[in-house]
C-alpha positions as CSV (number, residue, x, y, z in Angstrom):
1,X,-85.7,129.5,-75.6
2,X,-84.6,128.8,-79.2
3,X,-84.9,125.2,-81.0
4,X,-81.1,125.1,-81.4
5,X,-80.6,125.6,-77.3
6,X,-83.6,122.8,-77.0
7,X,-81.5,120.5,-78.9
8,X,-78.2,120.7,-77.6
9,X,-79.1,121.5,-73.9
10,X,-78.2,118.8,-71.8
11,X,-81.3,117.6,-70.1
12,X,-82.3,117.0,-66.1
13,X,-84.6,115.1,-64.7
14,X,-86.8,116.4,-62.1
15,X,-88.8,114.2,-59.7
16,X,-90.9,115.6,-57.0
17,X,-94.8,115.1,-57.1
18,X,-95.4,118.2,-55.7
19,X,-96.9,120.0,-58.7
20,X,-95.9,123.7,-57.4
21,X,-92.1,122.5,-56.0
22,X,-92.0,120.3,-59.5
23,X,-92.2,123.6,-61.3
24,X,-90.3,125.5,-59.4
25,X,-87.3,123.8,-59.6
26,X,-87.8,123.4,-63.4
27,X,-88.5,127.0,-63.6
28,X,-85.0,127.2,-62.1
29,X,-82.8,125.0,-64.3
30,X,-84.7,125.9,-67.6
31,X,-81.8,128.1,-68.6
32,X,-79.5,125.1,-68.6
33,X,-81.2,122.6,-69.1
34,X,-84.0,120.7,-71.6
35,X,-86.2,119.7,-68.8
36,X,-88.3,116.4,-68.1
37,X,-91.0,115.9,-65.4
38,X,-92.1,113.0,-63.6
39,X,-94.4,113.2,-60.4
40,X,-93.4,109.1,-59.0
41,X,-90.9,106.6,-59.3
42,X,-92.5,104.7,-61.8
43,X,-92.7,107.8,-64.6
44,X,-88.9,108.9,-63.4
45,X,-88.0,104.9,-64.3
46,X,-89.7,105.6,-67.5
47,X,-88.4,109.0,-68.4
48,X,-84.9,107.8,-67.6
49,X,-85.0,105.0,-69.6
50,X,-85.7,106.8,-72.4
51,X,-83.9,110.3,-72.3
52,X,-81.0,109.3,-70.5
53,X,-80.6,112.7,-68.5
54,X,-77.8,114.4,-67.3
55,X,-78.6,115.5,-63.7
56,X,-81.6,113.8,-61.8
57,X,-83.1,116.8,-59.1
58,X,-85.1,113.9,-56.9
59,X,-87.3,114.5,-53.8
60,X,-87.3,111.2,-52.1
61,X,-91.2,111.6,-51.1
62,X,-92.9,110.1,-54.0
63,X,-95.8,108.8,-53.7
64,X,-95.0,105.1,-55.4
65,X,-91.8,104.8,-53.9
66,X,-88.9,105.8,-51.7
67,X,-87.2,107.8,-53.7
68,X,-84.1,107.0,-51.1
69,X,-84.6,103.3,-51.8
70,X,-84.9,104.5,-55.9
71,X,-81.7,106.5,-55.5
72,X,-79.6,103.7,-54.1
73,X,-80.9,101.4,-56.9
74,X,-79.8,104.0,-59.6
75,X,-76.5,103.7,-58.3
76,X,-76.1,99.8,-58.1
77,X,-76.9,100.1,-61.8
78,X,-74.0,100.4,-63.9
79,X,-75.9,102.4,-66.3
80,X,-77.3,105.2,-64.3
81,X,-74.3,104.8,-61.4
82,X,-73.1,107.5,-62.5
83,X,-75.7,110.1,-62.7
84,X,-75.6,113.2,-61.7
85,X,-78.5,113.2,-58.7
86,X,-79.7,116.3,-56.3
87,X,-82.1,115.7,-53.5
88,X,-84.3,118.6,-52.6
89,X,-86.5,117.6,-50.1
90,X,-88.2,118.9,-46.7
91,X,-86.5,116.2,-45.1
92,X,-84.2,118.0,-43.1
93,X,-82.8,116.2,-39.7
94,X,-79.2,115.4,-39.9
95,X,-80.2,111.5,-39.9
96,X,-82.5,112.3,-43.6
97,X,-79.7,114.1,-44.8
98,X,-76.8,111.4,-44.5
99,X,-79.4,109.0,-45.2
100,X,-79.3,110.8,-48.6
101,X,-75.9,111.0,-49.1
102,X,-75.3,107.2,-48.0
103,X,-77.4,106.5,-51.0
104,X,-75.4,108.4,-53.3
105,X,-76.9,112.1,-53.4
106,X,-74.3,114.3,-54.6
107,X,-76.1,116.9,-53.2
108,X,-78.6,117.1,-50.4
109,X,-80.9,120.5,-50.5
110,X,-83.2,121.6,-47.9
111,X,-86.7,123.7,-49.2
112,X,-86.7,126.4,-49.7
113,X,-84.2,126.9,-52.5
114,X,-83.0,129.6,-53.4
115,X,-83.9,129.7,-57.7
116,X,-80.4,131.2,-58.6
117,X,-78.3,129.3,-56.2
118,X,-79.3,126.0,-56.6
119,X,-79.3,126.5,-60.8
120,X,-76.0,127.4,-60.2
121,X,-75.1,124.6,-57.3
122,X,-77.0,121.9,-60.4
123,X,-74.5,123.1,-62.8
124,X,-71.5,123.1,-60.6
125,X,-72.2,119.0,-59.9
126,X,-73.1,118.4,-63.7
127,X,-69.6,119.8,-64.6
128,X,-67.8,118.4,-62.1
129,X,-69.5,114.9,-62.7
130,X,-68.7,114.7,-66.2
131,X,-64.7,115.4,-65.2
C-alpha cells in the first residue's frame, strides 16, 4: 500500500472483538480503505471521535456493550447520524436482523462473508451514502 493511498483513503471503522473476524474483515476492505480497529464499544467511541471514519463495519456482540443499543445512539447523534454503518454478525434470525436495520444498519451481513463481496457491497453503501 503506498503512503499517498494511506493518506487519501477514506477510512472504516471496524468493530468486532473477535480478533480472527476483526482481521478478516479488515483484510477485506484494506484495498479501499485506511483501516481502524477497535475490539468494544468504548475503543470504537474513542476511535470515532477522533478519526471520524467513513463506513463503521460493527458486530453488535461486544463485549462492553450492545452494539445494537451503540448503533441506534450513533444515529440519534447529529454528528455520526449519518454514518455509513454495516453489521456483520452471527446473529442471524429474521427478528436480529430487523432488529439491525430498525437501528439504522444500512446493511445487515450474516458470517461468513464472502472477502470480495462484501468489499465490494462496503463500497457500494459508502458511495451511495455520500450521494
Amino acid at each position: 500500500m503506498s503512503a499517498a493511498f494511506v493518506q487519501t483513503a477514506p477510512t472504516a471503522l471496524v468493530v468486532d472483538a473477535n480478533v480472527v473476524e476483526r482481521e478478516q474483515i479488515a483484510h477485506c476492505l484494506q484495498s479501499f480503505y485506511r483501516i481502524l480497529m477497535a475490539n468494544n464499544v468504548s475503543e470504537a467511541s474513542a476511535q470515532l471521535r477522533q478519526m471520524r471514519p467513513a463506513v463503521v463495519v460493527l458486530d453488535p456482540d461486544l463485549p462492553d456493550g450492545d452494539g445494537i443499543e451503540w448503533l441506534r445512539r450513533l444515529r440519534a447523534d447529529p454528528m455520526t447520524k449519518s454514518l455509513v454503518v454495516a453489521c456483520v454478525t452471527h446473529r442471524s434470525t429474521i427478528r436480529e436482523k430487523v432488529m439491525g436495520f430498525l437501528a439504522g444498519a444500512d446493511d445487515y451481513v450474516i458470517y461468513p462473508v464472502d472477502p470480495e463481496t462484501f468489499a465490494y457491497r462496503v463500497a457500494l453503501l459508502a458511495r451511495i451514502g455520500r450521494r
